[in-house]
C-alpha positions in Angstrom: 98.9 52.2 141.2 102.4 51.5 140.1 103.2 55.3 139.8 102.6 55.3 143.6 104.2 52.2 144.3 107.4 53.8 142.7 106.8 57.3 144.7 109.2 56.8 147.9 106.7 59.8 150.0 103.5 57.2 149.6 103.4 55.9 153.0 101.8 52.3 152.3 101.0 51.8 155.8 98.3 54.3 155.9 94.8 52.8 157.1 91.6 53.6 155.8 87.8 54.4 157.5 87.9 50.3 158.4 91.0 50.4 160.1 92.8 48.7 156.5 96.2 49.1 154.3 96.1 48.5 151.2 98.2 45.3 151.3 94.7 44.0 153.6 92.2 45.2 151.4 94.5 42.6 148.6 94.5 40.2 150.9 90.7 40.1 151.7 90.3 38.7 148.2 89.3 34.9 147.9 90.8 34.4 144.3 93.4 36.5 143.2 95.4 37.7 139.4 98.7 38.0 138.6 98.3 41.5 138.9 97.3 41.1 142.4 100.1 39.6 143.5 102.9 41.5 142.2 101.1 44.8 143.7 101.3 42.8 147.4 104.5 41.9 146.9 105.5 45.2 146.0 103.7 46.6 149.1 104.7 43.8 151.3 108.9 44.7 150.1 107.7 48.9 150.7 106.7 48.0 154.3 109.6 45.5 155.0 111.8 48.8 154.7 109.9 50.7 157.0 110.2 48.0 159.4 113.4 46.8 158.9 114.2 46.5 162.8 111.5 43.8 163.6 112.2 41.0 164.3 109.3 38.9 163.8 107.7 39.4 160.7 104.0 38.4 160.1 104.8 34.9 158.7 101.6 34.3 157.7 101.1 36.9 155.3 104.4 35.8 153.6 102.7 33.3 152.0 99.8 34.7 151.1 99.8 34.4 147.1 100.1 30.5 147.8 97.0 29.8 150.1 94.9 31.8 147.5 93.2 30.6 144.2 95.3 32.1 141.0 92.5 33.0 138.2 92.9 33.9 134.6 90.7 36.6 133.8 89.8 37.5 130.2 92.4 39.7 130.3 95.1 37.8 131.1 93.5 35.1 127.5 93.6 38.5 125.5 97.7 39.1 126.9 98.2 35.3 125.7 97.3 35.3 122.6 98.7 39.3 121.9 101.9 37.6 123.3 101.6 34.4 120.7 100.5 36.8 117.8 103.7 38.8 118.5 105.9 35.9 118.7 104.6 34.5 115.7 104.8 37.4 113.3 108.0 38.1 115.1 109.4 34.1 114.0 107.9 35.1 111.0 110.3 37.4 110.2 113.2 36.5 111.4 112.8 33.1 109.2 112.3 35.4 105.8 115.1 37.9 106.7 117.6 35.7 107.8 117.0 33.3 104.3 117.3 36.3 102.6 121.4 36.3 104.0 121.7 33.0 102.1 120.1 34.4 98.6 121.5 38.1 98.2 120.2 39.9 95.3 122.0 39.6 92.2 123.8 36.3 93.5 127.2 35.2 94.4 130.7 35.2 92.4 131.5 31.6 91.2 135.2 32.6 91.7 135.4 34.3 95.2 131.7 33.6 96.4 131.2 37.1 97.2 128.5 38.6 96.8 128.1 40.3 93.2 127.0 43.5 93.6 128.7 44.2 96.9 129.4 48.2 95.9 125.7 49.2 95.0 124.5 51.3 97.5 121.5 49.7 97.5 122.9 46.6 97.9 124.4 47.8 101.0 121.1 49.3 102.2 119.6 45.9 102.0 122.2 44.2 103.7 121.5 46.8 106.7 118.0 47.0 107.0 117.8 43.4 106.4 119.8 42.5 109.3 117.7 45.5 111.8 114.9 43.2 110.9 116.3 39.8 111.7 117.9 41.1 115.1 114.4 43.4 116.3 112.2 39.9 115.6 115.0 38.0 117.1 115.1 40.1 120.2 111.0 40.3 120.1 111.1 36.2 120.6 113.4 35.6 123.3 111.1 38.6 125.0 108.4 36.8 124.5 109.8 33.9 125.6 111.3 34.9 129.0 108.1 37.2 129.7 106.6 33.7 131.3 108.8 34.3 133.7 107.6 37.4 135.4 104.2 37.8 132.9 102.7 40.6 135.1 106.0 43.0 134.8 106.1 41.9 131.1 101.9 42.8 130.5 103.4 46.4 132.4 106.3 47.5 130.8 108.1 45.3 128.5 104.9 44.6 125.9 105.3 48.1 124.3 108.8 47.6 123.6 107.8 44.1 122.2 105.1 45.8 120.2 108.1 49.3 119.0 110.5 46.5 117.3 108.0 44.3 115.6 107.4 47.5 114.0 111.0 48.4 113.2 111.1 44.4 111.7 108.2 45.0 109.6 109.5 48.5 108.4 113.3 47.1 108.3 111.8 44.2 106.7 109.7 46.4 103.6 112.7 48.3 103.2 115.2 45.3 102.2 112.7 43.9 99.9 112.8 47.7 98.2 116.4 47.5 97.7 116.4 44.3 97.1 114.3 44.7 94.1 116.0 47.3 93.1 118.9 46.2 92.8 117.8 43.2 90.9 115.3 44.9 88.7 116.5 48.4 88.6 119.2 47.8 84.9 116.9 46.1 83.2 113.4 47.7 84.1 113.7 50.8 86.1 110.1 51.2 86.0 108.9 48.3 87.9 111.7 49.1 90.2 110.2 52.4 91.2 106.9 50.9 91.7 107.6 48.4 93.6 109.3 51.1 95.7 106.2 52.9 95.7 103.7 50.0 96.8 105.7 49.5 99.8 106.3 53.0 100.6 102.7 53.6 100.4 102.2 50.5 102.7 102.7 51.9 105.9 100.7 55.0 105.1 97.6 52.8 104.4 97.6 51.3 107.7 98.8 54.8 109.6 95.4 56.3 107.6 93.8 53.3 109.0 94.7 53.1 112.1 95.5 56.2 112.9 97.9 56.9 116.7 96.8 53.2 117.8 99.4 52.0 115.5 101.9 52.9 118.1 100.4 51.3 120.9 100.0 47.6 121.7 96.3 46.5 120.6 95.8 44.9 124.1 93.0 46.4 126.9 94.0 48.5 129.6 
């Protein structure tokens, strides 16, 4: 429906057996979803172009959305709480990254305050991928947080991108607790250094064998 709705050669005005558009067969619905009611107003804005000369618009149908009954399907209960699950773990992160700023690895020079090992390229690595985490969670909350706004545009298009950088904070996240190790660990016990590396590596490959390609989509019903 919303691949038409954005094709300029659909004419929305066309009728069916009953003598309907599609913006009537909407409106013949006593109770209506969020989803409803963006599709008429899209229809309702594709016909005002067509028609831009009248004069006297149907004012009745104007105001449709507010004489009808707004429902919450189970749909729109799952699309809450994937939206509060996303904001959490997204919170989440942003807290741990963004104390991790405050408690470098290695520590801080009681001369300068600097941070210590400032020229290890892992240290540098860290610092990086620790601040991709902090910004991708940061961004995924004020997302989440605005998508109240317009929630059927958000459910449409903007969920997936919510969905791509929680998984860039979680990745970002594993990698600065690597380096961080590392560079912590690494002179004294270069063992436990690697394997630490390699439990987290091995991390993401556990849930791809898992999941498999759902990974990259958002875990919410079409």
């Amino acid at each position: 429906m919303m691949e038409l709705l954005e094709d300029n050669r659909i004419n929305v005005r066309l009728i069916n057996k009953n003598g309907e558009t599609a913006r009537d067969i909407i409106e013949s619905h006593t109770e209506i979803d969020p989803y409803q009611v963006y599709i008429w107003k899209q229809l309702k804005k594709r016909e005002a172009g067509l028609s831009r000369e009248r004069q006297n618009p149907d004012s009745t149908k104007e105001t449709w959305p507010s004489t009808r009954k707004m429902k919450l399907s189970a749909v729109d209960e799952r699309f809450k709480s994937t939206a509060e699950t996303y904001t959490l773990v997204a919170a989440l992160i942003a807290t741990v990254t963004f104390a991790a700023i405050f408690t470098m690895p290695g520590g801080y020079s009681q001369t300068d305050g600097t941070a210590i090992r400032t020229k290890h390229a892992a240290f540098k690595v860290f610092v990086v991928s620790n601040t991709v985490a902090t910004c991708s969670s940061l961004v995924v909350v004020f997302c989440f947080i605005w998508a109240w706004k317009d929630p059927v545009m958000f459910k449409l298009s903007q969920l997936m991108w919510g969905h791509r950088l929680t998984v860039v904070a979680c990745l970002a996240m594993l990698v600065s607790m690597m380096t961080a190790v590392y560079v912590v660990v690494a002179e004294q016990c270069l063992w436990l250094a690697v394997m630490v590396i390699f439990i987290c590596c091995v991390s993401p490959v556990v849930v791809c064998a898992i999941l498999g390609w759902d990974v990259v989509f958002v875990p919410y019903p079409n």
